[in-house]
C-alpha positions as CSV (number, residue, x, y, z in Angstrom):
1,X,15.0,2.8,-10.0
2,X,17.7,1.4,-12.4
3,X,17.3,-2.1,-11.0
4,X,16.2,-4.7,-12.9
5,X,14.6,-8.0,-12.2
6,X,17.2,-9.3,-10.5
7,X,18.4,-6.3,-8.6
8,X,15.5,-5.8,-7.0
9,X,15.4,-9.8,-6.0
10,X,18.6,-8.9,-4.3
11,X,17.4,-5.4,-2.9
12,X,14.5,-7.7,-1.4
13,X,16.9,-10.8,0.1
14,X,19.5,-8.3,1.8
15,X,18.2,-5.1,2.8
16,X,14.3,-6.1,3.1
17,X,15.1,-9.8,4.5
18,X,12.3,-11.1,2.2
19,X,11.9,-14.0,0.0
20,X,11.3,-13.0,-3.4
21,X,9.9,-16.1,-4.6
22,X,7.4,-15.8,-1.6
23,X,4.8,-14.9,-4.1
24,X,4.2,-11.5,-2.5
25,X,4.2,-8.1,-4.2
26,X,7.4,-6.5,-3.4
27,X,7.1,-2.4,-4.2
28,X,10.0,-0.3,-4.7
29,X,9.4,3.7,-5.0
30,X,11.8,6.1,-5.8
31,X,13.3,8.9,-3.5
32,X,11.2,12.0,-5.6
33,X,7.6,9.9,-4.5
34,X,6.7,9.4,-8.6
35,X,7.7,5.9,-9.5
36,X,7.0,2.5,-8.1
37,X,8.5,-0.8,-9.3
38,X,6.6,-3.8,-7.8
39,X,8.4,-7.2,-7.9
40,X,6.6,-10.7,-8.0
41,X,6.9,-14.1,-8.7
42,X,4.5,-16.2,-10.3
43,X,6.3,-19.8,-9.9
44,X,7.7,-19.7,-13.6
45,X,9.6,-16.1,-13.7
46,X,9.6,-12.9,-12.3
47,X,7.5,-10.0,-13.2
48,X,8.3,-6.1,-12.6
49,X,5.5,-4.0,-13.0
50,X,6.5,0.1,-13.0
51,X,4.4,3.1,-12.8
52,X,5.2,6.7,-13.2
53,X,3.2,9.3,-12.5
54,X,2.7,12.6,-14.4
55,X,1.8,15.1,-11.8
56,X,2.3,14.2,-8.0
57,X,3.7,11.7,-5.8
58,X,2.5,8.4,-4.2
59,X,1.6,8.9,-0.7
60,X,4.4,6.4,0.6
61,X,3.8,5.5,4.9
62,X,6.6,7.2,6.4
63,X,9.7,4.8,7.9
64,X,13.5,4.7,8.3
65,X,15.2,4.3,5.4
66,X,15.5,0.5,4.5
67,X,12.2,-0.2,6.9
68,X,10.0,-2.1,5.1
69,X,5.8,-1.3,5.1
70,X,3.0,-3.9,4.7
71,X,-0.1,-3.0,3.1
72,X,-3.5,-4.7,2.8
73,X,-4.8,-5.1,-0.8
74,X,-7.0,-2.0,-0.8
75,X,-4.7,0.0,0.7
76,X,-2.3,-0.6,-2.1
77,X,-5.2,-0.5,-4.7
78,X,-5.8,2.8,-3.6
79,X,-1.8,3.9,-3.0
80,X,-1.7,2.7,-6.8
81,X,-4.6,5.4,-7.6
82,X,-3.6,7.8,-6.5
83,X,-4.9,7.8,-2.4
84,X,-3.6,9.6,0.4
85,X,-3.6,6.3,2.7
86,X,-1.1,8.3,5.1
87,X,-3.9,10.4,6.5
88,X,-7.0,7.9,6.2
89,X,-10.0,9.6,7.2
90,X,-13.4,8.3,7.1
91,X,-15.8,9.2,4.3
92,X,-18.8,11.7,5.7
93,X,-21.3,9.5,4.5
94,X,-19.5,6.9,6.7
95,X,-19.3,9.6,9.7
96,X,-23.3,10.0,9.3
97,X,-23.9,6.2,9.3
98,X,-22.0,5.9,12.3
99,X,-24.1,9.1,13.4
100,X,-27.4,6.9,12.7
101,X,-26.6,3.3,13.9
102,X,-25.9,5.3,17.9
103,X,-29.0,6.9,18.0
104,X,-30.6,3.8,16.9
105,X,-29.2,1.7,19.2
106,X,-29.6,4.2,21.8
107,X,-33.0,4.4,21.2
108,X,-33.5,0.4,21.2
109,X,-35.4,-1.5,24.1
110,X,-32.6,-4.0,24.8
111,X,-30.2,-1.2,25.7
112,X,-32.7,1.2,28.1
């Protein structure tokens, strides 16, 4: 976690075969779980956004070392809170809608 700016561009060209001026966020997490560094560029310079944590770690996906992990916007949004997104499970009130749309459609003419 030492890198700066340009480290990191580097870290992302040779090990991570990615193009740092893609636009994309490019995270970074240290090997303890309770920093992240996240790399972008917005066309006129780069910008390193870093986050430490005071208890806890960030539930990182498991890989090899030097495998990179892509992640949708809400999965990051909730890595970045604080979410275990290694173990997603859905919600109960999500489990009892599911639950409720079944019957119903069970229930429905068209599928008798």
């Amino acid at each position: 976690m030492r890198l700066g700016m340009d480290g990191l561009a580097a870290v992302a060209r040779s090990r991570l075969r990615l193009d740092p001026l893609s636009g994309h966020l490019i995270l970074f997490r240290n090997r303890r779980g309770d920093r992240i560094k996240i790399l972008v560029w917005d066309r006129s310079g780069f910008w390193v956004l870093y986050k430490r944590l005071e208890k806890g770690t960030f539930s990182w996906p498991r890989t090899s070392v030097g495998e990179r992990v892509e992640l949708r916007t809400s999965d990051l949004l909730l890595l970045l809170s604080g979410a275990d997104i290694t173990r997603p499970r859905p919600s109960r009130w999500y489990d009892r809608l599911s639950e409720n749309v079944e019957e119903a459609l069970a229930k429905s003419p068209s599928h008798a």
